[in-house]
C-alpha positions as CSV (number, residue, x, y, z in Angstrom):
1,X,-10.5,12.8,-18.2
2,X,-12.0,15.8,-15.9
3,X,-9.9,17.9,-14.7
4,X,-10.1,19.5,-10.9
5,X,-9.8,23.2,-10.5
6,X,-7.6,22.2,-7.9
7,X,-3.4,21.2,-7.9
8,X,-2.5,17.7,-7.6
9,X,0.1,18.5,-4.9
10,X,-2.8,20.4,-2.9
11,X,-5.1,17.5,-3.9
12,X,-2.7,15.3,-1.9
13,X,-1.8,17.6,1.0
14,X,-5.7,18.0,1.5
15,X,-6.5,14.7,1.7
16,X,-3.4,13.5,3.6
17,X,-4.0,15.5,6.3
18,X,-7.4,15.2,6.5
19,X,-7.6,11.4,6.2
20,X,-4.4,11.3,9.0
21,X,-6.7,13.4,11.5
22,X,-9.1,10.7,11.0
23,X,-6.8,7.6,11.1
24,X,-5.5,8.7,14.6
25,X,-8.9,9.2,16.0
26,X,-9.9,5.8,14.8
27,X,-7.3,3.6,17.5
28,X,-8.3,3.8,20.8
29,X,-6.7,5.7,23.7
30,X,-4.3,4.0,25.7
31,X,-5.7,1.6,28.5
32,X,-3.6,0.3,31.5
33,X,-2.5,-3.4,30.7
34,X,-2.4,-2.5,26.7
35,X,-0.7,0.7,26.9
36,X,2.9,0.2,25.7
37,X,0.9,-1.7,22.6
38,X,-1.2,0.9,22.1
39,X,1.2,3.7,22.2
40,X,3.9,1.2,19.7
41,X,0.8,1.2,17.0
42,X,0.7,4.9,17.5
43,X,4.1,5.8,16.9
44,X,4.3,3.7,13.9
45,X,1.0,5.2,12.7
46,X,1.6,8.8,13.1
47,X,5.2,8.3,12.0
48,X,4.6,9.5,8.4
49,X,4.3,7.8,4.7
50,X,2.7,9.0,1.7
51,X,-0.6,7.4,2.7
52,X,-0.7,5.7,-0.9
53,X,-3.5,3.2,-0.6
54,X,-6.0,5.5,1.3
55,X,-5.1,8.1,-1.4
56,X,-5.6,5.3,-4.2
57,X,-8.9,4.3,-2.6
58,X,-10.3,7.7,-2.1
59,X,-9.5,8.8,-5.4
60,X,-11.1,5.7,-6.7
61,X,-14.1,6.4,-5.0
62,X,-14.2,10.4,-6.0
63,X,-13.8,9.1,-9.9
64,X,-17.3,6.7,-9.0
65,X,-18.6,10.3,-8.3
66,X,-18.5,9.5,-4.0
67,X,-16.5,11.5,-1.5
68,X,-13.8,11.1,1.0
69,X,-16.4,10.6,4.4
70,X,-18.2,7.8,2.1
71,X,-14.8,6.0,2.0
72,X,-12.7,7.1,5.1
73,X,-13.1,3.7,7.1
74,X,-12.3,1.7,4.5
75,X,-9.0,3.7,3.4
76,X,-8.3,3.4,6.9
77,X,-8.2,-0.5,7.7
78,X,-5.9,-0.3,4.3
79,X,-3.3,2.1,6.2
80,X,-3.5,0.2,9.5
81,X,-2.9,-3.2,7.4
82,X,0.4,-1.6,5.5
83,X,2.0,-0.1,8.9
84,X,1.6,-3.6,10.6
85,X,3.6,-5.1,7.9
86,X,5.8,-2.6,8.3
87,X,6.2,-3.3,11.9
88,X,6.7,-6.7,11.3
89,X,9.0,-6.8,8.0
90,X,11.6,-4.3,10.0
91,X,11.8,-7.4,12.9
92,X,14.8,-8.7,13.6
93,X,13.3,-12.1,12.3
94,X,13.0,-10.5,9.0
95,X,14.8,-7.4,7.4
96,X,16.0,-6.6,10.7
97,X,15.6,-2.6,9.9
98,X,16.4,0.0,12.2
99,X,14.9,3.1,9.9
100,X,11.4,3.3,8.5
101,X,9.8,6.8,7.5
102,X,13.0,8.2,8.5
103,X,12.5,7.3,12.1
104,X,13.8,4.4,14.2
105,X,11.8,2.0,13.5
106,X,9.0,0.1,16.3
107,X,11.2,-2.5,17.5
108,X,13.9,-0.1,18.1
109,X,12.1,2.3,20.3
110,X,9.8,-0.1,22.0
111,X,11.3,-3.4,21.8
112,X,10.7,-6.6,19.6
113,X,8.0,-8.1,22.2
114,X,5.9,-4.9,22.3
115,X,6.4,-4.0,18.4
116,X,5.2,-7.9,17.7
117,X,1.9,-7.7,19.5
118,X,1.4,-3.3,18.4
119,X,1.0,-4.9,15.0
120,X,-1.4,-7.3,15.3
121,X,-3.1,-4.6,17.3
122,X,-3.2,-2.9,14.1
123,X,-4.3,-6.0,12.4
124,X,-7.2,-6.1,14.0
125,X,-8.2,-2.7,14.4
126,X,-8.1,-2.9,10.7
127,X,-10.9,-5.6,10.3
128,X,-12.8,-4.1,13.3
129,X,-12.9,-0.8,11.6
130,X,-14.2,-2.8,8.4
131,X,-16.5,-5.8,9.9
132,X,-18.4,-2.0,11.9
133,X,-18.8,-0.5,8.7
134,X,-20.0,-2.6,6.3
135,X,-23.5,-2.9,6.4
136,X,-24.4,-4.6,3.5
137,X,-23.3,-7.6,1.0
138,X,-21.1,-5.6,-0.7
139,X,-19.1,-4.0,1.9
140,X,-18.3,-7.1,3.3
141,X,-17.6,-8.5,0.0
142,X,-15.2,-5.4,0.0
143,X,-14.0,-6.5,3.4
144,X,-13.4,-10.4,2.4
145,X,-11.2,-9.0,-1.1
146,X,-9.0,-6.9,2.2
147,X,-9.0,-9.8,3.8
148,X,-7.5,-12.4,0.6
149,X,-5.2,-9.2,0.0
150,X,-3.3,-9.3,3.5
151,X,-3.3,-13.4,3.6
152,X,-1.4,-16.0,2.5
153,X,-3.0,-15.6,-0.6
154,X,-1.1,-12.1,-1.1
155,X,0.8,-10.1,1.4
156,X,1.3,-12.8,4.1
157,X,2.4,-15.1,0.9
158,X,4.5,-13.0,-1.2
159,X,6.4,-11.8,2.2
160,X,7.3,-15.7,2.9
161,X,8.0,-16.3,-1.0
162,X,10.1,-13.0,-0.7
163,X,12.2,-14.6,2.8
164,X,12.8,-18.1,1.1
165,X,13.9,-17.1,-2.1
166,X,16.5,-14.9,-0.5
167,X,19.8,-15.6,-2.0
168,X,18.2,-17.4,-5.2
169,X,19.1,-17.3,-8.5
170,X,16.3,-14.4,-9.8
171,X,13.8,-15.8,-12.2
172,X,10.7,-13.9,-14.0
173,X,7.9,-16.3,-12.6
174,X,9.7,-16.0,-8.5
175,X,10.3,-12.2,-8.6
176,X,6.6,-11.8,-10.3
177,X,4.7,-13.8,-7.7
178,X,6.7,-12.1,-5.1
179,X,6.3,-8.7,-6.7
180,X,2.4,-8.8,-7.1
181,X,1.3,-10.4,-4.1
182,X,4.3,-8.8,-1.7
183,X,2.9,-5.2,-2.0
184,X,0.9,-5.7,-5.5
185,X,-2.7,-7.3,-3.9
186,X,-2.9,-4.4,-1.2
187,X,-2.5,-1.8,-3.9
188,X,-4.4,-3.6,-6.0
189,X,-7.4,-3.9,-3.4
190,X,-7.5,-0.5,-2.7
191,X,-8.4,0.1,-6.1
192,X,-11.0,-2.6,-7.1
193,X,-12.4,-3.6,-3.7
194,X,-13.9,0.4,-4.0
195,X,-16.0,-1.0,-6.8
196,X,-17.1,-3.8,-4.6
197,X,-17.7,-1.4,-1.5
198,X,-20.0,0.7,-2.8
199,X,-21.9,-2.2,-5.7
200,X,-20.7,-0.6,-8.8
201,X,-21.3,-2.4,-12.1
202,X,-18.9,-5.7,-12.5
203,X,-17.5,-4.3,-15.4
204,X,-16.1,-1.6,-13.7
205,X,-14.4,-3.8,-10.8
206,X,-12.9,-6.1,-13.5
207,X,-11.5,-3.0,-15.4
208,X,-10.1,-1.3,-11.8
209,X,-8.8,-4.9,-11.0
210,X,-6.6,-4.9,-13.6
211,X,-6.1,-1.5,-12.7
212,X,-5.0,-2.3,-9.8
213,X,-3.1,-5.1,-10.4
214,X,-0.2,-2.7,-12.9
215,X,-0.4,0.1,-10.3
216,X,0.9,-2.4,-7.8
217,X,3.0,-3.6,-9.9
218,X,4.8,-0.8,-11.4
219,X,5.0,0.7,-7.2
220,X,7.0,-2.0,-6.3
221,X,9.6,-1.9,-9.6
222,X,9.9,1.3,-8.4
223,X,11.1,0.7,-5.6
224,X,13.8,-1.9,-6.4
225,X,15.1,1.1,-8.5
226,X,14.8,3.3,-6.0
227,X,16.8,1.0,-3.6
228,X,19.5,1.2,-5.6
229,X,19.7,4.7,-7.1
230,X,18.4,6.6,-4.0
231,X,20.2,7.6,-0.3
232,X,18.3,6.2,2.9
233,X,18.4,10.1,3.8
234,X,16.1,11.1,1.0
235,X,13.9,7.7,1.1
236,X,13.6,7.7,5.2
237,X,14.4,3.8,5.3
238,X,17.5,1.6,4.5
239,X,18.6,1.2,0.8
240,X,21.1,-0.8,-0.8
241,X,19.7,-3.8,1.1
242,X,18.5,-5.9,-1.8
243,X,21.1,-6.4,-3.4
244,X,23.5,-6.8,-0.5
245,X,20.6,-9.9,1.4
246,X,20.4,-11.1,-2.8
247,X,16.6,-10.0,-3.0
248,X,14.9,-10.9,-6.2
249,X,14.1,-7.6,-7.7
250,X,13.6,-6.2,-11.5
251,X,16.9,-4.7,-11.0
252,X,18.9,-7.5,-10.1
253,X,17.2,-9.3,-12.8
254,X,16.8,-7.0,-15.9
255,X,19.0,-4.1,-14.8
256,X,17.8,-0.2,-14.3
257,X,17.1,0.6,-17.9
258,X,14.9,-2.6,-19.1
259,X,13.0,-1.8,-15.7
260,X,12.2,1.5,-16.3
261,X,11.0,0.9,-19.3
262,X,8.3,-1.8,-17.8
263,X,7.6,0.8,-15.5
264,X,6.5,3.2,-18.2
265,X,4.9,0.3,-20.0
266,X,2.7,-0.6,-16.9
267,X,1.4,3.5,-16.4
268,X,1.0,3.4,-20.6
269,X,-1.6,0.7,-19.9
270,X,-3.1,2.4,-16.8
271,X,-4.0,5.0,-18.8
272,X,-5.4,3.3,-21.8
273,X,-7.6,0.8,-19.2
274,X,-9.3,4.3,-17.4
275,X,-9.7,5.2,-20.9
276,X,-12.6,2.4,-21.6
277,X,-14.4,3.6,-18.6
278,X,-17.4,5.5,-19.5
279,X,-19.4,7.5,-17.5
280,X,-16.9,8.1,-14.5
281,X,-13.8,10.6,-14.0
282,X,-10.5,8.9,-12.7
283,X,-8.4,11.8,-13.4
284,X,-7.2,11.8,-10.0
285,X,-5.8,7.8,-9.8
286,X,-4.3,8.5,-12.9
287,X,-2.3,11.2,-11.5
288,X,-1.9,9.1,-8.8
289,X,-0.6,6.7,-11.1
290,X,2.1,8.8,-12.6
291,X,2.7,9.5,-8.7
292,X,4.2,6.5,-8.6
293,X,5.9,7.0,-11.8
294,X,8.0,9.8,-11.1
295,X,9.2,9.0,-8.0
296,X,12.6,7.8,-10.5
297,X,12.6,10.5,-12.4
């Protein structure tokens, strides 16, 4: 793999605070009737996070030799479509969470009602920043993949699986359905649907899939073990609270060590699937990748 000139932690800085200068610019300014729901999305927006999925999508499109204006809209609606859920999981109707990116989270400052309606705000400023950028087939292809990623077919799903399974028993085929459709198909689509985005050869968007699909994965083990192992101080949300609401996690169901080592099994194959890609540099989403990684170690 080619290797930049440049370090991965200013890699990241670059492109975080580039792509956030772009993501604020992109919601509108507030409006009379709309202004408490405008200023909730803000909040939430400019809050913080590591920005994973634009970084993921704009280091895709880097390795299919593009650049980060060719992409920004795109990584964008990805970002607005991961905060709303994030509005929405810390209501009191689900996790009822009071800290997110080491802030109170929406509800709390704004009220339920308002922090509600500021994330379907987001929701659709997500697709309207997609449906007025894709201007051919296979952006909107790339727009439809977004779309199958958020719905019932993966986030909206695996957030429902992940409420009514609470308290279960933990079984493989629950906690894997949950797992890759919970926060897997929204990593996953900012991978592959960058294929689709800008037509790259099908091979390349099945390999990236698949890509995808173990990034996801491995994020969100991750993050059971993190749960567990890290303070809410150092992670900027609550922790502890799987286990205590009897969540199904890798954890709970194969304990820290097993789980670590499907973590490292997952990034093992990441590596070995960018390997059969010839013709294109990925160097950067494989860093990525071990991003994720070494957030436990």
């Amino acid at each position: 793999m080619k290797r930049s000139q440049l370090s991965f932690g200013d890699y990241i800085k670059n492109h975080q605070t580039n792509f956030n200068k772009f993501l604020m610019s992109s919601l509108k300014k507030k409006t009379d009737e709309q202004d408490e729901i405008i200023k909730a999305a803000r909040y939430s927006l400019s809050a913080g996070g590591k920005r994973l999925r634009p970084l993921l999508a704009i280091a895709t499109a880097e390795g299919l030799g593009k650049g980060f204006d060719d992409i920004k809209t795109f990584a964008v609606s990805l970002e607005m479509i991961h905060t709303y859920s994030l509005i929405h999981d810390d209501l009191p109707a689900m996790d009822n969470d009071v800290l997110r990116r080491g802030k109170p989270t929406c509800h709390v400052v704004f009220g339920e009602k308002v922090a509600f309606y500021a994330g379907l705000y987001l929701l659709e400023s997500a697709f309207m920043t997609l449906i007025q950028n894709a201007s051919n087939k296979n952006q909107r292809e790339a727009a439809l993949a977004i779309a199958d990623a958020a719905g019932v077919n993966g986030m909206i799903g695996g957030q429902m699986a992940d409420m009514s399974s609470t308290g279960s028993k933990p079984n493989t085929n629950a906690m894997r359905f949950i797992h890759t459709r919970k926060t897997g198909r929204l990593i996953a689509v900012s991978v592959h649907a960058v294929a689709l985005w800008f037509g790259i050869d099908k091979n390349v968007h099945k390999i990236l899939l698949k890509i995808g699909d173990k990034i996801g994965l491995a994020f969100q083990i991750v993050d059971d073990i993190l749960d567990v192992e890290q303070t809410s101080r150092v992670l900027g949300k609550t922790t502890g609270k799987d286990s205590q609401q009897g969540k199904m996690t890798y954890p709970a169901l194969f304990g820290i060590k097993e789980s670590r080592v499907r973590v490292k099994r997952l990034y093992d194959e990441v590596e070995r699937l960018l390997g059969t890609i010839e013709g294109f540099y990925f160097n950067r989403l494989f860093e990525l990748s071990g991003y994720i990684i070494n957030r436990i170690n």
